[in-house]
DOSE-85096 format. One record per atom (N, C-alpha, C): residue number from 1; residue in three letters; atom name; z, y, x. Coordinates in steps of 0.05 Angstrom, whole numbers, plus 5000, padded with zeros to 4 digits. Example, Ala and Ser with C-alpha at 12.3 -4.5 7.8 and 13.67 -1.06 7.14 Angstrom:
<sites>
(site 1,'Ala','N',(5156,4886,5264))
(site 1,'Ala','CA',(5156,4910,5246))
(site 1,'Ala','C',(5156,4934,5264))
(site 2,'Ser','N',(5142,4955,5257))
(site 2,'Ser','CA',(5143,4979,5273))
(site 2,'Ser','C',(5157,5001,5258))
</sites>
This chain:
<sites>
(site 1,'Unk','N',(1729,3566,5810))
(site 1,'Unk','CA',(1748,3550,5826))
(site 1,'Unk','C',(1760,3568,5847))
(site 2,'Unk','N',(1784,3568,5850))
(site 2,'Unk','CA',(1796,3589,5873))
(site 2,'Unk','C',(1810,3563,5895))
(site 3,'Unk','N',(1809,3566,5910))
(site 3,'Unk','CA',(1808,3555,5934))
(site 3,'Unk','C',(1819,3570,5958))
(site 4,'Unk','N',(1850,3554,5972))
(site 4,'Unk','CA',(1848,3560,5998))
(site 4,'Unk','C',(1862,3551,6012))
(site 5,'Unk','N',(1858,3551,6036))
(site 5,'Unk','CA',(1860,3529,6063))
(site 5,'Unk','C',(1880,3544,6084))
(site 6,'Unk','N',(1901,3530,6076))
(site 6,'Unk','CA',(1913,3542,6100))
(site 6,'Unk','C',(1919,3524,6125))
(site 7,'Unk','N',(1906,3535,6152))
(site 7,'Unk','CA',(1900,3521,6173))
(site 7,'Unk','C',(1899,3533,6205))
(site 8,'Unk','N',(1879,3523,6223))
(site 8,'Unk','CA',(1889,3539,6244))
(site 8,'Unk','C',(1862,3537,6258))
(site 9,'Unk','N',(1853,3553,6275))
(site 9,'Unk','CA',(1823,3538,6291))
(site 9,'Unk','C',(1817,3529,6304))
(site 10,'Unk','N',(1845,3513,6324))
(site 10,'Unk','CA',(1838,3502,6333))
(site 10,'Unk','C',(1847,3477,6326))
(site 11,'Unk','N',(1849,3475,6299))
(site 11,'Unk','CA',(1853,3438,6286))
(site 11,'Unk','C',(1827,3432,6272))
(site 12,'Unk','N',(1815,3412,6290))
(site 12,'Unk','CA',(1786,3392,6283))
(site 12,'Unk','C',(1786,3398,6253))
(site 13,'Unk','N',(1804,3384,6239))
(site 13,'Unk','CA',(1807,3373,6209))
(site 13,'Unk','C',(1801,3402,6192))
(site 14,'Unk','N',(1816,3425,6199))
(site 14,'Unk','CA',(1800,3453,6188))
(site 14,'Unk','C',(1788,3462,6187))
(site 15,'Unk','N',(1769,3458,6219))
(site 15,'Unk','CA',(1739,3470,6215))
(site 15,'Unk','C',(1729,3454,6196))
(site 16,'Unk','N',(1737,3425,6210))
(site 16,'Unk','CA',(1713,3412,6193))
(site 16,'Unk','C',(1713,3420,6156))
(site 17,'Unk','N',(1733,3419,6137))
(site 17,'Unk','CA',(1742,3426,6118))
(site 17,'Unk','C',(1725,3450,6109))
(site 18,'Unk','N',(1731,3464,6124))
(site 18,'Unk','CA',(1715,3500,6122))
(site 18,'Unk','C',(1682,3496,6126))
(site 19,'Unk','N',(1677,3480,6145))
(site 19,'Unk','CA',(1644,3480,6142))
(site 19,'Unk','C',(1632,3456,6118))
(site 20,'Unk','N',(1645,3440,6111))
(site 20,'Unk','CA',(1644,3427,6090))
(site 20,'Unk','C',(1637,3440,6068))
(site 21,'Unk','N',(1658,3460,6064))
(site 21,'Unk','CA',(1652,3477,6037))
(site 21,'Unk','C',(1635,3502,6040))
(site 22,'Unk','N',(1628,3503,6065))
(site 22,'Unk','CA',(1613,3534,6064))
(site 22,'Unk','C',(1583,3521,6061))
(site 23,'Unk','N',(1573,3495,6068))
(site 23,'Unk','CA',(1549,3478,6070))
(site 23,'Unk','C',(1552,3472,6035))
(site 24,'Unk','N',(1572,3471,6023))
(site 24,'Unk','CA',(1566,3462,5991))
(site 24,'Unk','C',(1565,3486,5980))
(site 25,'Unk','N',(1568,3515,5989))
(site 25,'Unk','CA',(1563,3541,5973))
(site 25,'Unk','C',(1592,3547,5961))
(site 26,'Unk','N',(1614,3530,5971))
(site 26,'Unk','CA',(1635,3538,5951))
(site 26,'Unk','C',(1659,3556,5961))
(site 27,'Unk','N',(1662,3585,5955))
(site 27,'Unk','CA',(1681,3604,5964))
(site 27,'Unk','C',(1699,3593,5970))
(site 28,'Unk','N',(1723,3602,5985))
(site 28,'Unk','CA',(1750,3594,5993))
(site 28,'Unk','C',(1752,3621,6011))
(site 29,'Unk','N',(1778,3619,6005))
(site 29,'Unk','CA',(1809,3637,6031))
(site 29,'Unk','C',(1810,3620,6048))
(site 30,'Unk','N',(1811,3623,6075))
(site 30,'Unk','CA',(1816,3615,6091))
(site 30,'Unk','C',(1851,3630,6108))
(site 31,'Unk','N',(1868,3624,6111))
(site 31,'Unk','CA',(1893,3619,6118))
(site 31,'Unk','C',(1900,3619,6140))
(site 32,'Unk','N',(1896,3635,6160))
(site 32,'Unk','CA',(1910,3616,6199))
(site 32,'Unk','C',(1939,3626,6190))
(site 33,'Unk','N',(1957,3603,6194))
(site 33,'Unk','CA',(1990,3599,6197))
(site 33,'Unk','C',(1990,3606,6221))
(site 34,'Unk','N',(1984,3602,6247))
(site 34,'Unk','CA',(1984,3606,6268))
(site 34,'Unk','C',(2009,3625,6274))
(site 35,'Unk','N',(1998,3654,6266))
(site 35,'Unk','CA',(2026,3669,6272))
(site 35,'Unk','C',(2035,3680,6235))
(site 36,'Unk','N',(2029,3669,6229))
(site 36,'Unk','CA',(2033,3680,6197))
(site 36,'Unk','C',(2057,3660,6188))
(site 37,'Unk','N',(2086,3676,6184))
(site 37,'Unk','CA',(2095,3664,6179))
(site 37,'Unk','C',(2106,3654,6145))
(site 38,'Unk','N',(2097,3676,6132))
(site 38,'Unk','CA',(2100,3668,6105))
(site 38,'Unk','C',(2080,3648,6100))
(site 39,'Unk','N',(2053,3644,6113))
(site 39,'Unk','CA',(2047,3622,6109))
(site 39,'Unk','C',(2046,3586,6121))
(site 40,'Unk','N',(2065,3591,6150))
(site 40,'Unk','CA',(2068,3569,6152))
(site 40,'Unk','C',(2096,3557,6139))
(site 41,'Unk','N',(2123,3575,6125))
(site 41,'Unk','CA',(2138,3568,6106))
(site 41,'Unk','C',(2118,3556,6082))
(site 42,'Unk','N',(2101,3568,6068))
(site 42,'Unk','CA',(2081,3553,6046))
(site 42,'Unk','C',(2075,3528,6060))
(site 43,'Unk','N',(2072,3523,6074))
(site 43,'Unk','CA',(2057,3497,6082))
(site 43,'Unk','C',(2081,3478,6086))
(site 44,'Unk','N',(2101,3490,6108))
(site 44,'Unk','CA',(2129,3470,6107))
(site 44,'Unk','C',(2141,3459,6083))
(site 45,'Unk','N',(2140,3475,6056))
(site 45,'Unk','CA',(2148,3480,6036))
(site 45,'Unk','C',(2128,3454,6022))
(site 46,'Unk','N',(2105,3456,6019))
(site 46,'Unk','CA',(2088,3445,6004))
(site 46,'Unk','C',(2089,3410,6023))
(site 47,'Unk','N',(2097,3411,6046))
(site 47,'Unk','CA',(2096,3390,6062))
(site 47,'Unk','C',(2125,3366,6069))
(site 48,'Unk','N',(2148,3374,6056))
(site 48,'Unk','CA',(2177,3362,6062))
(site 48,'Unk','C',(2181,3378,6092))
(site 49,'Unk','N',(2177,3399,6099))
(site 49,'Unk','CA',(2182,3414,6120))
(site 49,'Unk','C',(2158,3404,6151))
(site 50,'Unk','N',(2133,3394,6136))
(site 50,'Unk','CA',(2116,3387,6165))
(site 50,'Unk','C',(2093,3404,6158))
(site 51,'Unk','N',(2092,3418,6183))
(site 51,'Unk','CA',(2064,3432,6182))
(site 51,'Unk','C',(2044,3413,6191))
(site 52,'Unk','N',(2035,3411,6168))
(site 52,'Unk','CA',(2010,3392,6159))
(site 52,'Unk','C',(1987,3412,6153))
(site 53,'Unk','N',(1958,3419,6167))
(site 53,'Unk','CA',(1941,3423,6158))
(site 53,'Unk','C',(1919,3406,6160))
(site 54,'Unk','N',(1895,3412,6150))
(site 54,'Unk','CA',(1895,3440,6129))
(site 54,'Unk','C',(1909,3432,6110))
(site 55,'Unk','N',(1924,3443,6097))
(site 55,'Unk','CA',(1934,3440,6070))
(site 55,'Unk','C',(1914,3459,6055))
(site 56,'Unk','N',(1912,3448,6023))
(site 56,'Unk','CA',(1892,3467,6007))
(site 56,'Unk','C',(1911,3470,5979))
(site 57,'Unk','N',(1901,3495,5968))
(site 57,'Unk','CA',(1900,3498,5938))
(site 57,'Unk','C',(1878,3508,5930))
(site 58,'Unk','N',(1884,3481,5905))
(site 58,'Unk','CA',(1855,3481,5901))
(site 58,'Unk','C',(1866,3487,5863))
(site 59,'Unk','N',(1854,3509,5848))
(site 59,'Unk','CA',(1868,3524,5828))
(site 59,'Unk','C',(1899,3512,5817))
(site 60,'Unk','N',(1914,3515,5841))
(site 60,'Unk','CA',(1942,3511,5838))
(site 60,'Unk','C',(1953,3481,5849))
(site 61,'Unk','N',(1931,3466,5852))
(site 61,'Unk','CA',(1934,3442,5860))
(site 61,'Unk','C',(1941,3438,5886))
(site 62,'Unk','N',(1962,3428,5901))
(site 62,'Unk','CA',(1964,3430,5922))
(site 62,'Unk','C',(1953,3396,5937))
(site 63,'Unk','N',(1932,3401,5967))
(site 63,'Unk','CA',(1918,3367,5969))
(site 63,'Unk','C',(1931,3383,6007))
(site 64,'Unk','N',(1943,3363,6014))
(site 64,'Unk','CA',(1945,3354,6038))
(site 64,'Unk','C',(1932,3342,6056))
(site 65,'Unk','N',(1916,3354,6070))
(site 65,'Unk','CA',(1896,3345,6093))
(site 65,'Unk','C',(1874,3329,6084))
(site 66,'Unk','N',(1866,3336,6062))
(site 66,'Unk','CA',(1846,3316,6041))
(site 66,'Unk','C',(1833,3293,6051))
(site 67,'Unk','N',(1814,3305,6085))
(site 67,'Unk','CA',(1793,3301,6086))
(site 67,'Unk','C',(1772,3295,6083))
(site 68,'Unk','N',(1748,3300,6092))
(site 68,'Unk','CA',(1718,3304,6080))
(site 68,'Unk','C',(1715,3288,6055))
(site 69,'Unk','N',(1718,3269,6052))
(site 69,'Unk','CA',(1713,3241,6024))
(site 69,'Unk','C',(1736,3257,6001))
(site 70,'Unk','N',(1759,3270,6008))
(site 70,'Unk','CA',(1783,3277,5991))
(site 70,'Unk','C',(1773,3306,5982))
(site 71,'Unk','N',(1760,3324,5984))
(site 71,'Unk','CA',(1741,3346,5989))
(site 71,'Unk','C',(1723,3338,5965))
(site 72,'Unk','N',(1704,3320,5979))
(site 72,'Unk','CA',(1684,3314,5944))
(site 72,'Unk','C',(1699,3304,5926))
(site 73,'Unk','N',(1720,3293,5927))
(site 73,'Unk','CA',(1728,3283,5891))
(site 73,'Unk','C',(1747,3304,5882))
(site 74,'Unk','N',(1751,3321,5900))
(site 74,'Unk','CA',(1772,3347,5892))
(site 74,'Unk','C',(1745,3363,5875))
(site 75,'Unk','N',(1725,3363,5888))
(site 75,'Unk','CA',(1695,3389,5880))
(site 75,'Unk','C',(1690,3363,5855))
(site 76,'Unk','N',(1685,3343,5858))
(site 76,'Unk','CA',(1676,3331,5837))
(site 76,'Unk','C',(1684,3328,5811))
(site 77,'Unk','N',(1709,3329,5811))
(site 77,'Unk','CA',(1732,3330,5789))
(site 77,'Unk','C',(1740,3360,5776))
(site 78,'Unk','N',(1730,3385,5790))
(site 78,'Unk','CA',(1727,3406,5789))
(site 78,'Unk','C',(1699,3420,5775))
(site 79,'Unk','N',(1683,3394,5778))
(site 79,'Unk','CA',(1663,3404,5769))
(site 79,'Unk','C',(1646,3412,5743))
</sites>
């Protein structure tokens, strides 16, 4: 499964995201848009132009701010 999160550290919803999956054993890229700007265009792009994180791809799939419950049926359905 390739996996990655593009987000920022100081948004709740990313850490939380990131320790979610590091507690289930499952790799991911982690992403700060912060000053990265090719990747906060990916995210405007993937979002109707709102930087919305975390945004994820999850093997090509793109999930918008899943959160924690949206996370297990992403891993579940992956599995």
């Amino acid at each position: 499964m390739n996996i990655k999160i593009y987000g920022a550290d100081w948004c709740p919803d990313c850490v939380n995201a990131k320790n979610f999956l590091k507690s289930k054993g499952v790799e991911f890229e982690y992403i700060i848009i912060t000053d990265n700007k090719e990747a906060i265009s990916f995210v405007e792009k993937i979002n109707n132009g709102k930087r919305i994180i975390p945004t994820l791809v999850v093997d090509g799939e793109t999930h918008t701010n899943p959160g924690i419950n949206g996370l297990m049926k992403i891993l579940e359905n992956k599995a």
